[in-house]
Structures are given as C-alpha cells and as structure tokens.
PAZAPA-4460 file (N, C-alpha, C; in steps of 0.05 Angstrom, whole numbers, plus 32768, in hexadecimal, padded with zeros to 4 digits):
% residues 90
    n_x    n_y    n_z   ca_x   ca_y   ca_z    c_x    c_y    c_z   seq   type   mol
   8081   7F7B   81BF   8084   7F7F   81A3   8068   7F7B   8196     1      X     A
   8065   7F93   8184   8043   7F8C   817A   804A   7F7D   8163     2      X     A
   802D   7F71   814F   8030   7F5D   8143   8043   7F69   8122     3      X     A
   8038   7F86   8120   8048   7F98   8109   806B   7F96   8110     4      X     A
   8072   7F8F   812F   8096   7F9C   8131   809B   7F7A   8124     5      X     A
   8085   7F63   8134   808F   7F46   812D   808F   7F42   8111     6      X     A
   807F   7F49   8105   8089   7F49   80E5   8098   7F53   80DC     7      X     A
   809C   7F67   80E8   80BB   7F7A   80DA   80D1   7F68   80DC     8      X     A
   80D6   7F59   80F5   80E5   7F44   8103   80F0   7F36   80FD     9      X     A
   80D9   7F19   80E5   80D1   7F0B   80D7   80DB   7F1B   80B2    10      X     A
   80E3   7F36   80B8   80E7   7F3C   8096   80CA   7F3A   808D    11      X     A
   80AB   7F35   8092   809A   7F3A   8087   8094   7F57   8082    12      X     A
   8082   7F61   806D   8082   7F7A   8063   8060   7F80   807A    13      X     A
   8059   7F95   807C   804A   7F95   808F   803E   7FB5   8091    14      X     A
   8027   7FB4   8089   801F   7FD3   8086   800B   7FDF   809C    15      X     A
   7FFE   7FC8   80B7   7FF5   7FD0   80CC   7FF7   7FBD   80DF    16      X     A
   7FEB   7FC4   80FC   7FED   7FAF   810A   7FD8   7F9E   8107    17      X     A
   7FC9   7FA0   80F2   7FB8   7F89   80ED   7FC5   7F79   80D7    18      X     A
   7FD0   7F85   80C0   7FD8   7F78   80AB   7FEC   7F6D   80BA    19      X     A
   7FFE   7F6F   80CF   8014   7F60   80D6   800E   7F4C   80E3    20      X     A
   7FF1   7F46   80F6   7FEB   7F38   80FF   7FEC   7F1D   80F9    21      X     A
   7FDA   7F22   80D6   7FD0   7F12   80C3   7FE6   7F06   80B4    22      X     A
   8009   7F18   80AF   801A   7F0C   80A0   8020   7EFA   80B1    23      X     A
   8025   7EF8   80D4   8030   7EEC   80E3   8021   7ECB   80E0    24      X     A
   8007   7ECF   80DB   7FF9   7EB7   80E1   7FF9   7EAB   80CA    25      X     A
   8000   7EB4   80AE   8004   7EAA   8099   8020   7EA2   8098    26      X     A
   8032   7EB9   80A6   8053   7E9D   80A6   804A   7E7F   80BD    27      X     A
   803E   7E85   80C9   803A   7E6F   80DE   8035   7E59   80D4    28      X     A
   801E   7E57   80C9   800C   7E3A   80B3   8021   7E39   80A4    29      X     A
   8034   7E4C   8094   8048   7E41   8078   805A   7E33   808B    30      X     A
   8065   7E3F   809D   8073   7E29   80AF   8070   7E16   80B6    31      X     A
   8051   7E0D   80C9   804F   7DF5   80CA   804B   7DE2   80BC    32      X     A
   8043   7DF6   80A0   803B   7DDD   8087   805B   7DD6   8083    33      X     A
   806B   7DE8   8081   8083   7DD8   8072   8093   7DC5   8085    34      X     A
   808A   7DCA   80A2   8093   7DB6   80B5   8089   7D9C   80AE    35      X     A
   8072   7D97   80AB   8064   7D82   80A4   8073   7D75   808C    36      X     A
   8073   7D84   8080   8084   7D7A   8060   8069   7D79   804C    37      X     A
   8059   7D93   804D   8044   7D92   803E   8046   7DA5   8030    38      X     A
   8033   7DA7   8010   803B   7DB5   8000   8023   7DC5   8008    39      X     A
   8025   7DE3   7FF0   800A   7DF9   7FF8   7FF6   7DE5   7FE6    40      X     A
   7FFC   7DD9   7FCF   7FDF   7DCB   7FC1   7FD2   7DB3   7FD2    41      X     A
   7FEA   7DA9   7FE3   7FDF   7D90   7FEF   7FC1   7D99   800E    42      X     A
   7FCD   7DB1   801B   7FBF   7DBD   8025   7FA9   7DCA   801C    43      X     A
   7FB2   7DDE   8007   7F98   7DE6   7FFC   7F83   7DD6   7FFD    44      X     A
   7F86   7DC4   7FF3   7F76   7DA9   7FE0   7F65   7D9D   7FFB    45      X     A
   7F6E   7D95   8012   7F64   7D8E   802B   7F5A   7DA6   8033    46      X     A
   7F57   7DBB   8036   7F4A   7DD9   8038   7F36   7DDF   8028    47      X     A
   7F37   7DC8   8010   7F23   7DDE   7FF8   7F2A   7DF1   7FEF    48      X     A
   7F3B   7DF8   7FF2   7F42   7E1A   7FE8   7F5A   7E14   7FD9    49      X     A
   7F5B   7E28   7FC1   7F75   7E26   7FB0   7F8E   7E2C   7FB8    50      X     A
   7F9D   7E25   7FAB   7FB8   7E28   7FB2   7FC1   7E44   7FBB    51      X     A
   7FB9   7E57   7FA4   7FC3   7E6F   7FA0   7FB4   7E82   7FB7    52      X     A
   7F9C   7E75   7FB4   7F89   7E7C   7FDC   7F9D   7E74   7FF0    53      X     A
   7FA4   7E60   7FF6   7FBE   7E59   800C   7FD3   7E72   800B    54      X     A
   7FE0   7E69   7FF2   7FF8   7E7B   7FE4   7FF2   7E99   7FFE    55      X     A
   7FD9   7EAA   7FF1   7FCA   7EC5   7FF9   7FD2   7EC6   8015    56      X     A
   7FCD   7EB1   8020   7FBE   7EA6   803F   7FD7   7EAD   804C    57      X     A
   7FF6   7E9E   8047   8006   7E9B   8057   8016   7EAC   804E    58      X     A
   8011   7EC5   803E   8019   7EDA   803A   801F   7EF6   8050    59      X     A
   7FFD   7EEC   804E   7FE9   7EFB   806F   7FE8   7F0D   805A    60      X     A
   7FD2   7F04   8042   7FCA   7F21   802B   7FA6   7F1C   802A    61      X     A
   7FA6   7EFD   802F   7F83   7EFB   803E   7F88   7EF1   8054    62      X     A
   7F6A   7EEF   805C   7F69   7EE1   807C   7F55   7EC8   8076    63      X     A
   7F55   7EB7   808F   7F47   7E9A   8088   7F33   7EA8   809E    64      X     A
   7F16   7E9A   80A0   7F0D   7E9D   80BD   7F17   7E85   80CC    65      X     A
   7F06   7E8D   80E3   7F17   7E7C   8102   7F17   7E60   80F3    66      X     A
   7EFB   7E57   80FC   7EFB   7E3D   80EB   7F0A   7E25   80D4    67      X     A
   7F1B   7E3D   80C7   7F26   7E32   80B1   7F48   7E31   80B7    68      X     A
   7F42   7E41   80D0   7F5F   7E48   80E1   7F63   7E2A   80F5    69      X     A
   7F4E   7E23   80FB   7F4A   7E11   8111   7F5D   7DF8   8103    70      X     A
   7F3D   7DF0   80E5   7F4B   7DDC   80D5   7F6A   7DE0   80D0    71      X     A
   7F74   7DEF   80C5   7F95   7DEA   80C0   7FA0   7DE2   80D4    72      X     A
   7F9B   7DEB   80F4   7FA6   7DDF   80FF   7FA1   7DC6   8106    73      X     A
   7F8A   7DBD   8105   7F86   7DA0   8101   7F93   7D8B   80EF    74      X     A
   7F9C   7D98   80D6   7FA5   7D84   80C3   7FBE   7D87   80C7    75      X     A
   7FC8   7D9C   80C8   7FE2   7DA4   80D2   7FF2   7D92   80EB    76      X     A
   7FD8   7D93   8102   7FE4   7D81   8113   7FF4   7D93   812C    77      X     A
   7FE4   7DA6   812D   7FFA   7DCA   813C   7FDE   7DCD   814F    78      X     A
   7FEB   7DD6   8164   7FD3   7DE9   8174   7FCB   7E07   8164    79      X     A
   7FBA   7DFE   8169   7FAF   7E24   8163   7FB9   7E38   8167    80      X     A
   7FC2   7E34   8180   7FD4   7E4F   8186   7FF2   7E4F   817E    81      X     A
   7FFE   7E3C   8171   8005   7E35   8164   8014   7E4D   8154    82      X     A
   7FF7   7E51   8141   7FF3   7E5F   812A   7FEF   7E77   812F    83      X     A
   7FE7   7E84   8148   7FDB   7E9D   8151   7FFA   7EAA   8156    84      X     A
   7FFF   7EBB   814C   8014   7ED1   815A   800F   7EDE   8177    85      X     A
   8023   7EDE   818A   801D   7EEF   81A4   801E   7F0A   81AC    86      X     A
   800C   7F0C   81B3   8007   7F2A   81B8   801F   7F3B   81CC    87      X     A
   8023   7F54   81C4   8025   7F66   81E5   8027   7F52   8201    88      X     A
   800E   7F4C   8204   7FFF   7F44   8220   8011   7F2A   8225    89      X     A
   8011   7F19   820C   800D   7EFA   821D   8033   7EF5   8223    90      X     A
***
C-alpha cells in the first residue's frame, strides 16, 4: 500500500504520494502527543514553534525538517520510526 492508499485508509484527505506521506507523519506526532497526554501548545512551546505551526504540522499541510522530526520524538518519548510511515518495501 503506498503512503496516498494509507491516508485514504486513515480518512486523511491526500492529493499525492508525497502530500500523503506528510499527512501520515503528521497523524503520527498528533497521536503520540495525545498518548502522552500532551497538548499542541504544550509541545509547540518545547519546539519553539507556535501552536497553529504544530496545528499545520500534524495536518501534514507543512513539513518539519529531520531534525525537528528527531526532537519530537525525543520529547515525545517514541522512536523515530515511530513517526515515519512504511513504505511498499519495508
């Protein structure tokens, strides 16, 4: 299943296999944040980044770079891959 059919899946809206990639990894972080029992401002705020930047983020309407991908999972408390959706391959 490519990452566009897993969003369909998921009920995310999804207009390529890149934009679906990006919604997938944005439900991922909203998930683990709400596993945690964390809010989007409490995160934001440890991120630096605003709320409504998060909000964007776990939309999958922006992208974070790797780095900033790394940190969530760090505060989060999740493996990386975690957060990564699986390809075709794996």
């Amino acid at each position: 299943m490519n990452y566009a059919d897993q969003a369909r899946a998921l009920d995310l809206p999804e207009y390529s296999e890149e934009s679906g990639f990006y919604r997938l990894v944005g439900a991922a972080v909203q998930k683990a944040r709400t596993r945690k029992g964390m809010k989007q401002i409490e995160l934001a705020g440890i991120l630096g980044v605003s709320q409504s930047g998060l909000a964007r983020f776990e939309k999958g309407e922006t992208r974070f770079p790797l780095y900033e991908l790394v940190q969530v999972a760090r505060v989060l408390e999740v493996r990386l891959t975690a957060l990564i959706p699986k390809g075709e391959d794996s």
